[in-house]
VOSEKOL-686264 format. One line per 4 residues: for each residue y, z, x of C-alpha. Coordinates in Angstrom, 3 decimals, padded with zeros to 6 digits. Layout:
BEGIN
Y,Z,X; ...
//
This chain:
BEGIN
-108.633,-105.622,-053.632; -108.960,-107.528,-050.144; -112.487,-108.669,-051.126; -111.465,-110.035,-054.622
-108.223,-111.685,-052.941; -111.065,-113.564,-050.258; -113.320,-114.630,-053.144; -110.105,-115.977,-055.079
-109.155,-118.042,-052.394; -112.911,-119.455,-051.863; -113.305,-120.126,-055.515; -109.873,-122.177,-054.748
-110.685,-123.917,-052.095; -114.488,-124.878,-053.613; -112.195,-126.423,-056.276; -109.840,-128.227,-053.919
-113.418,-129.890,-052.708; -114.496,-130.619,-056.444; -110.560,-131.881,-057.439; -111.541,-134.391,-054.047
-114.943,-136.016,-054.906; -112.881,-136.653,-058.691; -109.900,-138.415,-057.291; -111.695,-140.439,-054.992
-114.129,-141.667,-058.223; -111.223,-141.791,-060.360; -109.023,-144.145,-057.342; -112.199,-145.840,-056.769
-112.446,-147.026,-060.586; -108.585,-147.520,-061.573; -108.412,-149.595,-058.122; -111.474,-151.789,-058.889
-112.872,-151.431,-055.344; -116.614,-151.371,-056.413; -115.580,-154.630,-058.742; -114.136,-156.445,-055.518
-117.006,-155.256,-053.343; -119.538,-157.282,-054.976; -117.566,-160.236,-055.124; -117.484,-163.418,-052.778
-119.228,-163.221,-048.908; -120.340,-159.745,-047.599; -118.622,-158.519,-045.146; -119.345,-158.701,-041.335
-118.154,-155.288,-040.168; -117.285,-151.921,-041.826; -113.386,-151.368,-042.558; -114.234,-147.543,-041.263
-114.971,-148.422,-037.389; -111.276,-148.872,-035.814; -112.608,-148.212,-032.308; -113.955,-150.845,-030.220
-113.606,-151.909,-027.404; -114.724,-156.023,-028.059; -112.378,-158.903,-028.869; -112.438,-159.450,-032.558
-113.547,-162.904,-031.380; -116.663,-161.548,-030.158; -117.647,-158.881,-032.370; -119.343,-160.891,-035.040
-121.634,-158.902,-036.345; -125.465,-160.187,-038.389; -125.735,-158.144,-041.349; -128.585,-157.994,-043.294
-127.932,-159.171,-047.562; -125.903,-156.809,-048.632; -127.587,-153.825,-051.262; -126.275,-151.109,-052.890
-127.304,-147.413,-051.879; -129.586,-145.335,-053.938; -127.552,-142.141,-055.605; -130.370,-139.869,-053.663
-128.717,-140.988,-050.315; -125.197,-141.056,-051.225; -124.907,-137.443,-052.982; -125.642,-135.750,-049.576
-123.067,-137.617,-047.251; -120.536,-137.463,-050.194; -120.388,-133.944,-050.569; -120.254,-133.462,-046.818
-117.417,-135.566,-046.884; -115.471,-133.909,-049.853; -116.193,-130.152,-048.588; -114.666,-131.229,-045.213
-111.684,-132.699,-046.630; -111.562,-129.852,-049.047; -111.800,-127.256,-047.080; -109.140,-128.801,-043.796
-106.722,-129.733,-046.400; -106.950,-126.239,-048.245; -106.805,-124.808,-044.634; -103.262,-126.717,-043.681
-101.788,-125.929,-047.601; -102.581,-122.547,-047.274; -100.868,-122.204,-043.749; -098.039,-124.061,-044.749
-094.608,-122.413,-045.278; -093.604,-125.390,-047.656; -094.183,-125.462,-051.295; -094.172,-127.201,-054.250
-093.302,-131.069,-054.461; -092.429,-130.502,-050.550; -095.340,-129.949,-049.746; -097.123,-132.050,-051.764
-095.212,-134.983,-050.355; -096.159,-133.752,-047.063; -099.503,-133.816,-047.729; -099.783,-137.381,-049.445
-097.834,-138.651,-046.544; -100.825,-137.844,-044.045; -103.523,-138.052,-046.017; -102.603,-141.137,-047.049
-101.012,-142.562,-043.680; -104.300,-141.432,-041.624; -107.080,-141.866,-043.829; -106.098,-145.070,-045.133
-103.230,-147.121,-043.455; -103.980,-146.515,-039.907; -107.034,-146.594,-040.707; -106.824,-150.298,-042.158
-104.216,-151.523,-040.191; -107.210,-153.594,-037.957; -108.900,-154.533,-041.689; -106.141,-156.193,-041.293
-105.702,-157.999,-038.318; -110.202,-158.042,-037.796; -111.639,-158.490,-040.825; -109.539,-159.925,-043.666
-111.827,-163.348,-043.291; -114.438,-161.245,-043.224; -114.051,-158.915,-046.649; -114.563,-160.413,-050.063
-111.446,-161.616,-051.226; -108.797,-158.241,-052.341; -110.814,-156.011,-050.450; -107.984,-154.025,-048.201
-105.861,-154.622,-051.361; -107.966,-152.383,-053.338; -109.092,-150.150,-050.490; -105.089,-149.385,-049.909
-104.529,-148.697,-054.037; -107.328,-146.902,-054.540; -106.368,-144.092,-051.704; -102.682,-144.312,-052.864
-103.988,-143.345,-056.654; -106.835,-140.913,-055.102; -104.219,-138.808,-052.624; -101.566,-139.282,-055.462
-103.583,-136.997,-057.813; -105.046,-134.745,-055.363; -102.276,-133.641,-053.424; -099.698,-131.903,-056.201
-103.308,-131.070,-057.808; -104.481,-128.966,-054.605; -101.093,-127.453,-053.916; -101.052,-126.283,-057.737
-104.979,-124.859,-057.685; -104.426,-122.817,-054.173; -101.261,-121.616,-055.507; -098.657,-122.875,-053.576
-096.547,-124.340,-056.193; -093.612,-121.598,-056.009; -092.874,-119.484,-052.659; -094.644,-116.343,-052.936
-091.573,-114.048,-051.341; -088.396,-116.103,-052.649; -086.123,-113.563,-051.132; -087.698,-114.052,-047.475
-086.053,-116.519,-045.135; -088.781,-118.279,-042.978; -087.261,-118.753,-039.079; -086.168,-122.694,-038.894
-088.741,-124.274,-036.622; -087.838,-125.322,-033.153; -086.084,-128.567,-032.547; -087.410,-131.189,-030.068
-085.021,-132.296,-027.427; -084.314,-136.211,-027.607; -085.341,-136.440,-023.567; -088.303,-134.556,-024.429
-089.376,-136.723,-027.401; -089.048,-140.010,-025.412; -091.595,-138.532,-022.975; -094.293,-137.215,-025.519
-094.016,-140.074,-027.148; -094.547,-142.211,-024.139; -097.486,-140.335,-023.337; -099.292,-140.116,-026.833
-099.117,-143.835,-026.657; -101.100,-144.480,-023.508; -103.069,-141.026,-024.573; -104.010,-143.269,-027.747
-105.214,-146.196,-026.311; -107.137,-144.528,-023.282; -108.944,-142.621,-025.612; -109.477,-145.455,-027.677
-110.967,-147.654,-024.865; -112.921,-144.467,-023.968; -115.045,-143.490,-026.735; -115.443,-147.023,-027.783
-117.253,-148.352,-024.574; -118.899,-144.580,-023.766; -119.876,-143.646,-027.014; -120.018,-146.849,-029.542
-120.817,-149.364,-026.760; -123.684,-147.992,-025.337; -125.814,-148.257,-028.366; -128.153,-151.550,-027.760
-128.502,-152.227,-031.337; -124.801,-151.922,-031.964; -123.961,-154.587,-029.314; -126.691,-156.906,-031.079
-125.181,-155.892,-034.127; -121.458,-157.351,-033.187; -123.165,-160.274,-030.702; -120.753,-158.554,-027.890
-122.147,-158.507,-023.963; -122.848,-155.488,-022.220; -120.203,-154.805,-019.992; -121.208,-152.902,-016.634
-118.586,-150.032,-016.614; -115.575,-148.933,-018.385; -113.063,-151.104,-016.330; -114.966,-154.105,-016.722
-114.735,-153.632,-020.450; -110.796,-152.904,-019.659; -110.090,-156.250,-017.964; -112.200,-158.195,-020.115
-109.982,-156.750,-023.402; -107.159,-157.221,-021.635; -107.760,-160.835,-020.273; -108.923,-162.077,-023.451
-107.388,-160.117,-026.403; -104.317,-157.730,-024.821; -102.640,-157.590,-028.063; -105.467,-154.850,-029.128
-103.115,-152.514,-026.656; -100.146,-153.336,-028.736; -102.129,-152.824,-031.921; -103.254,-149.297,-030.208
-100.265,-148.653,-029.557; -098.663,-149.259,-033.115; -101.782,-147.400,-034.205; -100.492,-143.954,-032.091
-096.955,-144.832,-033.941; -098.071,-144.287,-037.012; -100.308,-142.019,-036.029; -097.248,-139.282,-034.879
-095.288,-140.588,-038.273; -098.170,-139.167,-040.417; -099.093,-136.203,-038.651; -095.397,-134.950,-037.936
-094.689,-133.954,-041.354; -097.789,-131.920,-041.442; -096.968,-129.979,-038.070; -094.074,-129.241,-038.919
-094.796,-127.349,-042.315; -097.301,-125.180,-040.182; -094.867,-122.848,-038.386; -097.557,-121.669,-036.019
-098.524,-120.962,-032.319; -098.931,-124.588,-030.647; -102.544,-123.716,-030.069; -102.902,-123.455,-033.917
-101.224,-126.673,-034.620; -103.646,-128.073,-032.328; -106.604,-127.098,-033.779; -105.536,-128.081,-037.040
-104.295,-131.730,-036.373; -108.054,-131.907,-034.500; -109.523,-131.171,-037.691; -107.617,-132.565,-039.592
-108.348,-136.396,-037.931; -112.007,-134.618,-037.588; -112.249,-134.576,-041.500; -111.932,-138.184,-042.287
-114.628,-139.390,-039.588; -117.255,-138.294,-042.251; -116.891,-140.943,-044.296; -118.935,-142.834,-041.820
-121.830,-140.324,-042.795; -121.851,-142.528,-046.577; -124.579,-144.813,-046.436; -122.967,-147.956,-045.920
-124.748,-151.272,-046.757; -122.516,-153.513,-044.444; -123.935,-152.205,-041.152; -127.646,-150.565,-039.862
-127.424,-146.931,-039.919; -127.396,-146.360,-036.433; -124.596,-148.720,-035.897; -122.749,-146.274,-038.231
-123.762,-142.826,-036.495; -122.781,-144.353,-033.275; -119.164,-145.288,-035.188; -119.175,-141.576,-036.311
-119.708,-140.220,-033.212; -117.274,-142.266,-031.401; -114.121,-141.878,-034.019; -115.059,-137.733,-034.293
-114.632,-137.590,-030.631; -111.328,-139.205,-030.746; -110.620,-137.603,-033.026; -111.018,-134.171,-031.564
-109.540,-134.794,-028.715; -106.703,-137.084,-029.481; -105.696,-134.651,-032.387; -105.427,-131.242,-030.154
-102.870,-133.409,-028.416; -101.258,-135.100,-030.856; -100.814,-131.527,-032.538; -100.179,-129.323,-029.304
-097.320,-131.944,-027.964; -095.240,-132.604,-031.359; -095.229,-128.695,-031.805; -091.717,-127.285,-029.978
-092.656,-124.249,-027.676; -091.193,-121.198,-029.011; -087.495,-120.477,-027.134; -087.234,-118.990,-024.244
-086.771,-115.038,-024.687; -083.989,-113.826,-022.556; -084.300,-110.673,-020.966; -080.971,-108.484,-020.885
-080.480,-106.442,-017.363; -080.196,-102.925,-018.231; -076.376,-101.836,-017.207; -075.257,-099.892,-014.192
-075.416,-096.216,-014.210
//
């Protein structure tokens, strides 16, 4: 019975990572994105590398004409890619103690919030002279109409639509103290843009051909590249920093649905972030390929780490179990 139960559930979760790969092609056609790609200029950077550690200014990138990528070199990245979104997402649904339309909204709320508005937020701000004209438009509808479909779809398939005990009463999860929150908040923020500095000048930036690629100069160590981002373009910290908002506003909802030990929560925000770095494993005709591994590497580490933090800090410890003296003979 256990071993039918386990190939159930695999079955399920192979079909979350099917019910993935067809909402993406279905947001991808309703939104028009493939229409709007072709259209007008290429553009000079990808929309998928939010980490660097260059002035806009200076990261002006030479891109070769842009061409489209042949179906033999797309099928492999784009199933790697689905099966890692499947499989995390199934992973958080099934450990969820929500249900239903509660959980669905929980889930559209970070999918959505981390794979494509933080994620865009410096399309924004980088690259919108850059993109043909309605790209983030149609980059921000087609993952509304993609996440829209798949989350109430994934919750039905794995078969959390109703509670499975209604009679049992799940423990209320810990509250956060206000003093508390003002402190982990404070320190995700600067956690955030360390990390962000970090893997963008020790990972990304030390790539030759991606510093040709966005015509930025090789800076001699990690401080230099500090003061030189902060002398010429300081309002990247304040993006980074709005960045790690929105980051804890997406993420939250997802913690707190969990119910688990911290150390749980903070493997699963990890992979969670972890998941949506393989998108830079597509082929990707706006940038060299090793521009785009080095982008991979860089945003999975960041991932990784900034995640287990993100996850371990926004999940209350457990109270305090209070031991009662044993009374006087």
């Amino acid at each position: 019975m256990q071993i039918k139960k386990v190939l159930l559930t695999g079955l399920r979760i192979l079909g979350v990572c099917l019910l993935f790969a067809v909402c993406i092609a279905i947001g991808g056609a309703l939104s028009g994105l493939d229409r709007v790609a072709q259209q007008g200029p290429p553009a000079q950077a990808s929309s998928q590398t939010p980490l660097q550690t260059e002035p806009a200014a200076q990261a002006v990138p030479q891109t070769p004409p842009r061409t489209q990528p042949a179906p033999s070199n797309l099928f492999v990245p784009f199933l790697t890619f689905s099966v890692c979104v499947g499989i995390v997402v199934s992973y958080l649904i099934l450990r969820s103690s929500w249900h239903g339309w509660t959980l669905a909204g929980a889930m559209f709320v970070g999918m959505y919030g981390i794979s494509t508005v933080a994620s865009q937020i410096e399309s924004i701000f980088f690259l919108s002279s850059k993109l043909p004209p309605g790209m983030v438009r149609a980059i921000f509808v087609q993952g509304a109409i993609a996440t829209a479909l798949f989350a109430p779809l994934a919750v039905l398939v794995l078969g959390k639509w109703r509670a499975a005990t209604p009679a049992a009463q799940l423990p209320a999860p810990a509250r956060i103290r206000a003093a508390s929150v003002a402190w982990r908040l404070a320190l995700l923020i600067i956690a955030f843009v360390f990390l962000y500095m970090f893997f963008g000048y020790y990972v990304a930036w030390q790539n030759p051909e991606l510093r040709r690629y966005y015509a930025g100069p090789e800076r001699p160590s990690f401080f230099a590249a500090l003061k030189g981002t902060w002398l010429d373009s300081r309002w990247i910290f304040l993006l980074a920093s709005f960045r790690a908002l929105l980051y804890v506003a997406f993420v939250f909802p997802l913690i707190r649905m969990l119910r688990v030990a911290r150390w749980e929560s903070a493997v699963a925000t990890a992979l969670f972030l972890s998941a949506w770095t393989t998108i830079l494993l597509l082929p990707n005709p706006l940038m060299p390929a090793s521009v785009a591994r080095s982008h991979f590497w860089e945003t999975l580490g960041f991932s990784l780490v900034f995640g287990a933090l993100l996850g371990w800090l926004l999940t209350a410890p457990p109270p305090a179990v209070r031991k009662i003296a044993p009374a006087a003979p």
